[in-house]
Every structure is written in structure tokens, then in C-alpha cells.
N, C-alpha and C positions, 0 to 999 in steps of 0.2 A: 514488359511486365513490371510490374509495380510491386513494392514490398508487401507481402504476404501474412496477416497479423493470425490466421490459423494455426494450429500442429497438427500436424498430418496422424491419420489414424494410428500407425505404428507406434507413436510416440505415447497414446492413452494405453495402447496395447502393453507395452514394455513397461509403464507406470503400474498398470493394473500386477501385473507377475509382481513388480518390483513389492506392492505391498500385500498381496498373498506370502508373499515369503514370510514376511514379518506376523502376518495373520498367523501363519503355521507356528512359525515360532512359541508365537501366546498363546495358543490352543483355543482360537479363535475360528471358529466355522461361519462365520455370517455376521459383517464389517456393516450399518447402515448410518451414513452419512447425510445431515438434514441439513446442514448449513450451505447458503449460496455460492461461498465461497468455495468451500469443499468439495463444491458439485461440479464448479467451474474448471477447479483444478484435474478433476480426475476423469471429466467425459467432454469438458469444450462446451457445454451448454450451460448459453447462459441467457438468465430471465430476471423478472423484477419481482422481486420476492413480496410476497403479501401471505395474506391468509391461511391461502390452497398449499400442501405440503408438497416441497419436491422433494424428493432425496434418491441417494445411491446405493443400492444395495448388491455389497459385493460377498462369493461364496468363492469357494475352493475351484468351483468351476464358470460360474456363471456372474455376470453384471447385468441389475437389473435398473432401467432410473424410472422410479414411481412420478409420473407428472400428472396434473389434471388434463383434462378432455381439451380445457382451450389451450393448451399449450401444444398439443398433439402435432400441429402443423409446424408449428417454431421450430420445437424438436427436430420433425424432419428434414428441414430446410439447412440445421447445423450441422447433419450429417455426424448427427452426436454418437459418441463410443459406446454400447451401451443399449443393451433389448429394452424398447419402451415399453410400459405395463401404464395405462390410462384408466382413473377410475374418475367420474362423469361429476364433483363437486364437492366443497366443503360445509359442512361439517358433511353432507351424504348419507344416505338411507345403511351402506357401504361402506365404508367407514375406508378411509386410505389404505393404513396399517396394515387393516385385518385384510384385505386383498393382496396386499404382500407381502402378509406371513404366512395365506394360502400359497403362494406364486412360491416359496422360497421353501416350503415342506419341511420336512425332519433336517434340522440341524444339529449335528454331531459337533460341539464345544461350545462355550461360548458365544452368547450374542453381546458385541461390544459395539460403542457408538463414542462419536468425537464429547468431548467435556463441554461442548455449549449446548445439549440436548437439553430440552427443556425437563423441570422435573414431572408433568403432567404427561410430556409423550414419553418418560421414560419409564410413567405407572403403567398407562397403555402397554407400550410395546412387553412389560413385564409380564402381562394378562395374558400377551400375545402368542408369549413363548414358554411357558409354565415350567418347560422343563428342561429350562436352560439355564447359567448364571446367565443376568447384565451386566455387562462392567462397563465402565469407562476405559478410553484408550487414546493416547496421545500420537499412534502411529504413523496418521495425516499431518499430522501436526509439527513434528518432527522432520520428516520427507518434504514439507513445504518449506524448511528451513535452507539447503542445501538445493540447488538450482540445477536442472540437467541442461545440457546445453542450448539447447532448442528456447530453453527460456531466455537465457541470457543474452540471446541475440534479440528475443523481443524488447528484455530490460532496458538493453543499449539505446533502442531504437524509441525510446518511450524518455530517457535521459536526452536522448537529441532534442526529442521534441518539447522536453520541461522548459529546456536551457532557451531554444527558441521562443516560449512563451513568454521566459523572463524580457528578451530582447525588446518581444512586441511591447511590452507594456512601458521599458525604456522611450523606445521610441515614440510613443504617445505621447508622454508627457514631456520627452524634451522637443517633439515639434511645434508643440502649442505651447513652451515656453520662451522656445526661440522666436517662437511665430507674435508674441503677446497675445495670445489666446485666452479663453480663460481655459482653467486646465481642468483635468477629469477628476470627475469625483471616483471614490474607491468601488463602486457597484458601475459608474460605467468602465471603468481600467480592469475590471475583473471579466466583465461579457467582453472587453474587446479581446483578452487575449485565452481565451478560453473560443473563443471563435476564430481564432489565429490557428490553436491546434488541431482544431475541425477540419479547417480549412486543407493544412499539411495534410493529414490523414487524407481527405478528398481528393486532394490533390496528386499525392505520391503514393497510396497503397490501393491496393488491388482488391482488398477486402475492409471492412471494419466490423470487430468483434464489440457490437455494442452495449459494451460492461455497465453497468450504476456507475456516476462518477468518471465519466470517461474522461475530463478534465475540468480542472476548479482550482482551488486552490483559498488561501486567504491573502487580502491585500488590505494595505491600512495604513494612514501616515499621519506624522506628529504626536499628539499624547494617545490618541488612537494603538499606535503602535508599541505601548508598552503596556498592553494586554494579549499575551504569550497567544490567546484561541480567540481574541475579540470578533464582531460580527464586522463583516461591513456595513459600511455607512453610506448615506449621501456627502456624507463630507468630502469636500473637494481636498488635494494634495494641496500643498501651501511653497510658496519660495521661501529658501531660508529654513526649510526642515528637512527631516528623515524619514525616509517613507520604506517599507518592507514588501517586496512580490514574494511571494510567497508560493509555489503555483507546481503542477504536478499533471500526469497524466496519465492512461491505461492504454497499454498495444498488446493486444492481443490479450487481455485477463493483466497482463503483467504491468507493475507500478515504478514508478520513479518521480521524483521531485527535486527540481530546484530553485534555490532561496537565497536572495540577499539584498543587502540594506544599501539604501541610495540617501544620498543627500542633491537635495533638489538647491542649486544655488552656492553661495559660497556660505561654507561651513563655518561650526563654530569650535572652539578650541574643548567644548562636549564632545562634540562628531567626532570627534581626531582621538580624544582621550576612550571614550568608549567602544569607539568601533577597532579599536587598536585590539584592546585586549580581547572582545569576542573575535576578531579574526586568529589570534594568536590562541584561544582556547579550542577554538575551531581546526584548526594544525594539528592541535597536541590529542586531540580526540580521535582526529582522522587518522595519526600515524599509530595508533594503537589498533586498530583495524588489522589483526595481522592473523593467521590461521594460528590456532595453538596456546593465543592468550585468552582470557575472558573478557565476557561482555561488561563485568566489573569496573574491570581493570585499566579499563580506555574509558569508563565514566568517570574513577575517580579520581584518578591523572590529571585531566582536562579541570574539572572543578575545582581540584585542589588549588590551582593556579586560576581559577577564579578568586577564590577565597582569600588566597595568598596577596591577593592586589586590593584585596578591601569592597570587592565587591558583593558580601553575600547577601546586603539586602536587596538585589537585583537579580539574583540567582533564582529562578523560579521553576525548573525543571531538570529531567537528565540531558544526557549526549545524544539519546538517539534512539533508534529501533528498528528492526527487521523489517525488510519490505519484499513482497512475492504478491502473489493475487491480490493482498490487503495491502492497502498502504500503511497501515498501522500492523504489525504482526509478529511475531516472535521470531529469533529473539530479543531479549532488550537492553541497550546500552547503558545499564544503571547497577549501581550500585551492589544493588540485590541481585542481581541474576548473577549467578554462578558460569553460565553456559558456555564451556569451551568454543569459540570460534573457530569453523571448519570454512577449509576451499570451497567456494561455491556461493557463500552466506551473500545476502547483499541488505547493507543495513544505511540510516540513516546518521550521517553527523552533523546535531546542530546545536551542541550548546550556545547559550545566550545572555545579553544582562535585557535587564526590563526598568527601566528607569523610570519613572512618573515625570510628566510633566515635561521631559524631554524626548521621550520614545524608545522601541524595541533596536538594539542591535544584534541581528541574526544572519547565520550562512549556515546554508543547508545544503548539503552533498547528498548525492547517489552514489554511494560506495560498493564495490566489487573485493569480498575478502578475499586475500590470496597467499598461499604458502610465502612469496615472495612483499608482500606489501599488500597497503591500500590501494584499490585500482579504482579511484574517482569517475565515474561514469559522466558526470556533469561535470560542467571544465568552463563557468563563463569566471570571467575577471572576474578577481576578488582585491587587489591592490586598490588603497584609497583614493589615489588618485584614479579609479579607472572605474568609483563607486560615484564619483561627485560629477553631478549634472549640470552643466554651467553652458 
């Protein structure tokens, strides 16, 4: 048997109680969740979001997931948690909504929905329910923060396979540098190792939960690379420069990524001086990852000691951010976020400098918060000598 990227029903079942509780708490009678994300997290179904409205509607008793008619067969196939209620198109004679606020009847407390509702379905759904509050409610949001075990063994398993993507994309360009090749450009080094993690998946698991974004990442080298979200290019990697993988993947809904900076060739006394210190800002970020401190706190540490070295016109972002279903997601390693750091979090460390006309130096971890430390989930070399491609 091969690794398994589902969770087993019991696990949405125990999710669902877990935020009833919380529902009650707020005097919240009827929870409806429209986000893809959110949908993915609380019933395992997952689909490509367009137009047609999917969402989750949870009551005191009942889970209800609103999908269209073509979805109907998906659904059943994912063995999703969750009474499907189909109504037959969008916009519809029918209207979505209004058939699952028939389906959902008298609700006794508030009707409350995640803070990315749009404000158009939130007039609707207002119409819907006349004699209810709306409120917004961050109680998804929060719960997605803090990981139950069942994910973290997906996380792990999604970090194995980042680290291995970085490898593949290693191995690319130093065979066809050794080989005198000519060498890959950044849109081919991005399909080949983005087809590497497919592959794994194919290869080793038993199922695959085919999420948006199941892997990708960004790859870029030379002055290319001292554009923090640059596009790829056709530009080929060059000898004699600094190239960044950048690259990441989805097992099972669940995120992870890893990142770091390669010097193709023999380096220049730049590579040595700047990659020094983002690797050493990258340390001081990661050991602040710890249960009990803030999100703050481990950004402004790290930067400071950016700063402190004279690099802040290189300085172009935070340390980091929360990773769970989204790979971008709360909470966030910056300055501003106040957010006590709890057992369970799993966040991004990558502060960086961004140099013009020399290139990005970045390392990016999958981080596991833990009462005890950081727990690196990615683990590829990061020592200089073990960055430089020769």
C-alpha cells in the first residue's frame, strides 16, 4: 500500500463537532462557508473554483455542501463529508442561495460566514435570512491555524516532496553543466521539476487529492532573481551566477515549500557576502518559531539584524507566513501580527536581501511550531559550500 493523501471520514466528523462547539459559543445557529479553501478543509472536496457557487453549510445538527449539478458525480466519487444539496446552474432560474436557505429552515442565532464573503453574496444571503444577524466570523480561520495530527503527517509528507523537487531541479542544471550542455531555461527547470513531484505522487501514493496548484513554485536566475515574485522567464540559468528554486507542493489539501539559493559555478566574493547573511537571518527567524512567542517577534529579530548589516535597501518583505490548505495563510510572520504562536502552527521562514543587478538570496523552510523549538520540516543543505554548483 502506498501513502494515502485522503482523511478518513471520522476526521471531518470530529472537525465538524470541533467547530459546532465554537458555533455555540457565539450564538451562531447556521456557519456557511464559500471559500475553496474552506470547503476543502472541512468536507475533503475539492474542485476548481469558477462561477457556479460551492459552499458549506454547517447547523447545530446538520452539514450541508451546496454544489452544482456538474459537480454532482466529483462529489460522489470524493466520498465527501457532507449531505449534497445540487441545484442545476449559475446564475439559475433558482437561485443557489435561496435553495439552501429553503434546505437550512428556521435558524435559531445568527447566520455567520468566513470574512472573504463577497459583499454582493452577503446582500443576498441577508435577503435570505431577514430574521437573523449576519455577521462575519473568523472561527475557520483560526482552527486552520493550529493543525490536527492527521494533517501534519500530510504536511511532512508534502515537505519530503518540496525538498525533492529542489533536488530535481539541482540535478538538471548541474548535469548539463557538467555534461556542457547548454543549460535550462527557468520555464523549462520549473516543468521539469514540478513533473518530478507528479511523478513521486504516481509513483509512491495510493491516491492523489487533485488540489489547484498541486505543485509549482517560482524559479529565476541572475538579475531575474532579485525580483522577490518575478515571472519566469525563457531565460536560460547562466555560469558564474545565482539562481533561486523556489518550489512547493499539495498532499492531500496540505502545503509545504522549499527554497534556496544556488550559485551555479565559482562564486563571487557578492555570493559569499550576501548569501552569508540571508542564511544567518534565516536561522535567527527560524529559532523564533517557538510556541508562546509572537508572529512579530521572530520577524523583527531576523530583520533587525538585517538592517543592522546595512542591508535595508535589499530588504523587501517579512520572515514568513502560515501554511495549511493555502500556502500563503495565517498566521503571519511580520511585524504586525501580534498572533501568539501555538503547538501545531506550521509557518514559513524566508527572510531575504534582493540585490539588483546581482540577484535574490533566499532560504525558505517548512517550519513545525513546537512548545519545544522549531521543527524544520524541509531539511535540504543550506551551508555554502553545499549551495555552490561546480
Amino acid at each position: 500500500m502506498g501513502f494515502s493523501q485522503r482523511l478518513a471520514p471520522d476526521f471531518y466528523q470530529r472537525l465538524h463537532r470541533d467547530i459546532r462547539i465554537r458555533m455555540e459559543e457565539g450564538g451562531i445557529g447556521l456557519l456557511i462557508l464559500d471559500s475553496a479553501d474552506d470547503v476543502l478543509y472541512t468536507t475533503g472536496f475539492s474542485f476548481r473554483p469558477n462561477e457556479r457557487p460551492v459552499a458549506l453549510a454547517l447547523t447545530a445538527t446538520d452539514a450541508i455542501l451546496l454544489i452544482p449539478e456538474l459537480e454532482r458525480e466529483h462529489a460522489g466519487r470524493q466520498d465527501v463529508t457532507a449531505e449534497t444539496l445540487v441545484y442545476f446552474e449559475f446564475p439559475g432560474v433558482d437561485r443557489a442561495f435561496s435553495l439552501l436557505a429553503r434546505a437550512a429552515g428556521e435558524i435559531n442565532g445568527d447566520v455567520a460566514h468566513s470574512f472573504g464573503l463577497s459583499v454582493g453574496r452577503a446582500a443576498e444571503l441577508a435577503g435570505l435570512f431577514p430574521n437573523n444577524r449576519l455577521v462575519p466570523t473568523d472561527i475557520v480561520t483560526k482552527m486552520r491555524q493550529v493543525k490536527y495530527p492527521e494533517e501534519l503527517r500530510l504536511h511532512r509528507e508534502a515537505a519530503r516532496i518540496s525538498d525533492a523537487m529542489v533536488q530535481s531541479g539541482v540535478d538538471l542544471v548541474t548535469e548539463a553543466f557538467r555534461a556542457g550542455r547548454s543549460l535550462p531555461s527557468e520555464i523549462a527547470l520549473e516543468a521539469h521539476v514540478v513533473r518530478h513531484a507528479l511523478d513521486i505522487m504516481e509513483s509512491e501514493h495510493e491516491d492523489i487529492m487533485n488540489v489547484p496548484t498541486l505543485a509549482g513554485g517560482l524559479v529565476y536566475g541572475g538579475p531575474n532573481s532579485a525580483y522577490p515574485h518575478g515571472i519566469i522567464s525563457h531565460r536560460r540559468i547562466q555560469p558564474g551566477e545565482s539562481f533561486i528554486l523556489s518550489l512547493g507542493c499539495r498532499v492531500g489539501g496540505r502545503s509545504a515549500e522549499s527554497e534556496r539559493t544556488f550559485v551555479l559555478g565559482e562564486p563571487s566574493k557578492d555570493h559569499q557576502k550576501y548569501y552569508a547573511i540571508a542564511e544567518e537571518a534565516q536561522r535567527i527567524g527560524t529559532s523564533g518559531l517557538v510556541a508562546g512567542r509572537t508572529c512579530a517577534s521572530a520577524d523583527i529579530t531576523a530583520l533587525t539584524y538585517i538592517r543592522d548589516q546595512g542591508m535595508t535597501p535589499y530588504l523587501k518583505h517579512r520572515v514568513g507566513h502560515g501554511m495549511g490548505v493555502a500556502f500563503h495563510e495565517a498566521p503571519w510572520i511580520e511585524a504586525g501580527d501580534q498572533t501568539i504562536l501555538r503547538q501545531g502552527m506550521i509557518c514559513s521562514s524566508e527572510p531575504a536581501l534582493y540585490v539588483p543587478e546581482v540577484g535574490g538570496f533566499r532560504l525558505a523552510d517548512t517550519v513545525l511550531v513546537t512548545e519545544a523549538g522549531p521543527d524544520p520540516l524541509t531539511k535540504f543543505p543550506r551551508r555554502f559550500e553545499e549551495i555552490v554548483l561546480s
